[in-house]
C-alpha positions in Angstrom: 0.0 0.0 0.0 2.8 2.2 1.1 4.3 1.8 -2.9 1.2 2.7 -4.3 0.7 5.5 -2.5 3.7 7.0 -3.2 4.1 5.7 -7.0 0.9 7.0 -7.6 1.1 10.5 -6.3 4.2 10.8 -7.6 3.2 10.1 -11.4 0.2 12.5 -10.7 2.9 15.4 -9.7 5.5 14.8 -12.8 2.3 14.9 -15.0 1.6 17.6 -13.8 4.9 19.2 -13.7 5.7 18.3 -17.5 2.7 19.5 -19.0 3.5 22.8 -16.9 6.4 23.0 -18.7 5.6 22.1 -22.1 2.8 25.5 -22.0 4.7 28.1 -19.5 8.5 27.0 -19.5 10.6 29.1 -17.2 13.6 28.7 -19.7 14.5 27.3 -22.9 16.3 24.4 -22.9 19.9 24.0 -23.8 19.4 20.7 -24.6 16.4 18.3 -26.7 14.2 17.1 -24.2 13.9 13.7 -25.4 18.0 13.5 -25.0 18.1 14.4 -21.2 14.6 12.5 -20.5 16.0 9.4 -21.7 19.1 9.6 -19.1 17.1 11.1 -16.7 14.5 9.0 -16.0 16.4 5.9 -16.9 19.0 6.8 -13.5 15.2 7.0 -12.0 14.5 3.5 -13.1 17.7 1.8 -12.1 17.4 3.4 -8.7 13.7 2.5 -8.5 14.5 -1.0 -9.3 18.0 -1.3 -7.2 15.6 0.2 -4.2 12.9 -2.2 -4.3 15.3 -5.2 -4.5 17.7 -4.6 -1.9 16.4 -2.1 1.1 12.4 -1.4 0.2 10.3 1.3 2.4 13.2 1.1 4.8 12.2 4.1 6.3 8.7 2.8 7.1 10.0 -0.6 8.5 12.3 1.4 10.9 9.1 3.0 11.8 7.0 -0.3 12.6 10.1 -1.1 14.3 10.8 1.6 17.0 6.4 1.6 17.4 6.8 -2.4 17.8 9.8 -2.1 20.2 8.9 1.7 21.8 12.5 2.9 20.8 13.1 6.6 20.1 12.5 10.3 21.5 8.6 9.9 20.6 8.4 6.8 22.8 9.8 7.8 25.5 8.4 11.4 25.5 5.1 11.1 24.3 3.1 14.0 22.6 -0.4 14.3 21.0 -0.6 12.2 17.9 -0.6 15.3 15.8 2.4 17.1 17.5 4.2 13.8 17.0 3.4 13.4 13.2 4.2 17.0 13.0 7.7 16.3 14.5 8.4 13.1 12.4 7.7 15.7 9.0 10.0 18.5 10.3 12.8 16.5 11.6 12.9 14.3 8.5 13.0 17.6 6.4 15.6 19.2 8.3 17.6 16.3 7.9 17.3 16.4 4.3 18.7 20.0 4.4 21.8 19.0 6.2 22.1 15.8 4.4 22.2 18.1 1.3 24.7 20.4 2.9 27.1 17.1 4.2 27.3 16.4 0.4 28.3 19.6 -0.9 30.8 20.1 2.0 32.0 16.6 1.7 34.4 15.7 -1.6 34.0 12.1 -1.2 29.9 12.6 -1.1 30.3 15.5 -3.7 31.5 13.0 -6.0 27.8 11.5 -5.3 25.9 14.7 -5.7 27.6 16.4 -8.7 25.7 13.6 -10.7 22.7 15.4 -9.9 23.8 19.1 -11.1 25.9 18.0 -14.3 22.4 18.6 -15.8 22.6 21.0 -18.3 19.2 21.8 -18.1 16.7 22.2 -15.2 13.4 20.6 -15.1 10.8 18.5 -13.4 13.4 15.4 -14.4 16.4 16.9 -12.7 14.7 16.7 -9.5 14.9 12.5 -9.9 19.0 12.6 -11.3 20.9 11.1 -8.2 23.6 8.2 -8.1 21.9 4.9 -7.1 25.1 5.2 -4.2 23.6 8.8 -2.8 19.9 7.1 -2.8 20.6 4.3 -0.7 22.9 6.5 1.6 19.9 8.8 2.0 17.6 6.2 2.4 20.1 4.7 5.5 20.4 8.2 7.2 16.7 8.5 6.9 16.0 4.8 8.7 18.5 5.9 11.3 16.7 9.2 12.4 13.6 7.6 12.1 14.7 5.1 14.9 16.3 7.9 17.0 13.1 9.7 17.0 10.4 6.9 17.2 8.6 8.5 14.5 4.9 7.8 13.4 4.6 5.3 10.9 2.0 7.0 8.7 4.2 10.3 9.1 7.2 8.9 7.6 4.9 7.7 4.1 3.5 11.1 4.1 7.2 12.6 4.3 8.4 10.4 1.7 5.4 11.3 -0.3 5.9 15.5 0.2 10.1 14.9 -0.2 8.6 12.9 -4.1 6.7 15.8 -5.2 9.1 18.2 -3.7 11.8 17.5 -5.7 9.7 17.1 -9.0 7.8 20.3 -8.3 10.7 22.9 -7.6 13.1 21.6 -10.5 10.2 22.8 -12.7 11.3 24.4 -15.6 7.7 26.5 -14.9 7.1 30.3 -14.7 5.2 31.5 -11.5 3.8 35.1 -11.5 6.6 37.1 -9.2 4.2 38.2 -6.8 2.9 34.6 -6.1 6.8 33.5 -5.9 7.8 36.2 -3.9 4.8 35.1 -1.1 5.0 31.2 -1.5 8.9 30.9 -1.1 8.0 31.9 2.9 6.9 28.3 3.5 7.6 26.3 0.4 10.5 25.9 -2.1 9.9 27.5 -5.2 11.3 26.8 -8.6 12.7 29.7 -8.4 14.4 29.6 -5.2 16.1 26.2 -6.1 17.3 27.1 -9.6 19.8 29.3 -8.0 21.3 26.2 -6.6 22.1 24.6 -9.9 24.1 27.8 -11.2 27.6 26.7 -12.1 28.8 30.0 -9.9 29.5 28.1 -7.2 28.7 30.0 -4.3 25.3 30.3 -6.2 25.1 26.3 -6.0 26.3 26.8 -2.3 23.2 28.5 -1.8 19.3 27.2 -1.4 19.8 23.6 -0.3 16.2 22.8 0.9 14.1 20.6 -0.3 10.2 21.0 0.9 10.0 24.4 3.2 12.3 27.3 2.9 13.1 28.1 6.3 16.2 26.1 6.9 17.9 28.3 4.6 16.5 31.4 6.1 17.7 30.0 9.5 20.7 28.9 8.5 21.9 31.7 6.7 22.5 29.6 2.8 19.0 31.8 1.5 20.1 33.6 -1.9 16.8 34.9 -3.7 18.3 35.1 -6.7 21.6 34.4 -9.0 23.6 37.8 -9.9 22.8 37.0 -13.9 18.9 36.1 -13.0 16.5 33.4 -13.6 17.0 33.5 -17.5 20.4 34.9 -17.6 22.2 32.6 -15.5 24.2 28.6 -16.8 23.0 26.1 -15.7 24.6 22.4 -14.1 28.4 22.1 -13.9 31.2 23.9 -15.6 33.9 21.4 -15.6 30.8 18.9 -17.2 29.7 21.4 -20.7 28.7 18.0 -22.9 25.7 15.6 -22.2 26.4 12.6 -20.0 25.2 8.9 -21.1 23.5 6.9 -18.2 26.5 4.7 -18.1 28.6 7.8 -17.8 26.7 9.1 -15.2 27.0 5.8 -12.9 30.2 6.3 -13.1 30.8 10.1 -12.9 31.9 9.7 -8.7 35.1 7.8 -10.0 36.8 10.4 -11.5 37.4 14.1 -11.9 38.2 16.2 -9.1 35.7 16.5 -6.3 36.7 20.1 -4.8 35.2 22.7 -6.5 32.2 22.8 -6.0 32.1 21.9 -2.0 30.8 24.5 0.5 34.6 24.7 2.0 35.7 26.0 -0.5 33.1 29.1 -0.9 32.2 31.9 1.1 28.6 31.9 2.6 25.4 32.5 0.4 24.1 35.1 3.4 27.1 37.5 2.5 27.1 36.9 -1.3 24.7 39.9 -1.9 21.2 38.8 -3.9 18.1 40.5 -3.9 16.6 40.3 -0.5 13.2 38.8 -0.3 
């Protein structure tokens, strides 16, 4: 049930999400569609199929777990069942944000991540591009808070379900009025927000690492409304990666190359990097 649920909203949000793009694009592409689809969603399948065969709903069975065995902060220090679901949803998504941080800061996870932004283009398919490596190591820090904090089963599906359509709606290549942007990014992740992040300047791609709700960034001080050549202006995806990548190259994009450049060590922070205040 779990799979359905989350297969099935998910297809409902990409629909969504391409035919938004195919009658208000954002940007033209660099790229033919058709060329970065067929890598793009072909990483998805190979990780969709590597997932269900090794590790499943790991998240959820950690879960069930720490509810069967009473392990974990919400077990020990009960709260109303809506505070607790509340809980599991934020701490899962602030873990994201740092996760997303560690692998920028890290070379040896950068070499993970960079697979995601050597897209040369940004839309609702960029936002399933990761190495089948970074998936399962997600998935594994995701068990492993779920245990810590005894989170609520049904909270961790709808988590997993929001963190889906997340990442398919804000890598829309899809044009919101500015007034409706400028409002929504309070609470959610706009298109907008996130493109920033996939700017080859790198303390542009430094910037903006949340996934559902925007505030981590505002507390955190890595919010950059907008990239210093704008929303049309600016290049997108990797500069030391200018040529499309096959799906076999892109499996195997962490083993070579230098991993430095674009890690958060070596920039200075987005809060100081100027950027139209919002």
């Amino acid at each position: 049930m779990e799979a359905l649920v989350r297969v099935g909203t998910f297809l409902a949000v990409l629909t969504i999400m391409l035919l938004w793009e195919a009658f208000r694009p954002r940007r033209p592409l660099a790229r033919p569609r058709q060329e970065r689809w067929r890598t793009n969603l072909g990483l998805t399948l190979l990780n969709t199929v590597l997932v269900r065969i090794t590790v499943g709903g790991v998240a959820y069975t950690a879960a069930v777990f720490a509810a069967d065995q009473g392990v974990g902060l919400l077990h020990w220090r009960p709260l109303p069942a809506w505070a607790a679901a509340a809980m599991t949803i934020l701490v899962l998504d602030c873990t994201m944000y740092f996760q997303h941080v560690l692998f920028h800061a890290v070379p040896l996870l950068w070499r993970l991540h960079r697979v995601h932004h050597a897209d040369l283009d940004f839309d609702a398919t960029t936002g399933l591009r990761f190495h089948p490596l970074e998936i399962l190591l997600s998935l594994g820090l995701k068990a492993a808070v779920v245990v810590l904090l005894g989170a609520v089963p049904w909270a961790v599906i709808a988590f997993e379900v929001l963190l889906n359509a997340a990442s398919v709606f804000n890598h829309g290549n899809v044009g919101l009025p500015e007034r409706h942007d400028r409002w929504l990014r309070w609470i959610v992740v706009t298109p907008d927000m996130h493109r920033v992040h996939h700017s080859t300047c790198v303390v542009e791609t430094n910037a903006n690492f949340g996934f559902s709700v925007s505030w981590w960034d505002r507390l955190c001080g890595t919010y950059r409304a907008q990239p210093a050549l704008g929303q049309v202006g600016m290049d997108i995806g990797l500069s030391d990666y200018r040529t499309p990548l096959t799906l076999g190259q892109l499996v195997l994009l962490p083993f070579g190359g230098s991993a430095s450049r674009y890690t958060s060590a070596g920039s200075r922070p987005a809060s100081v990097q100027g950027g139209e205040a919002v």
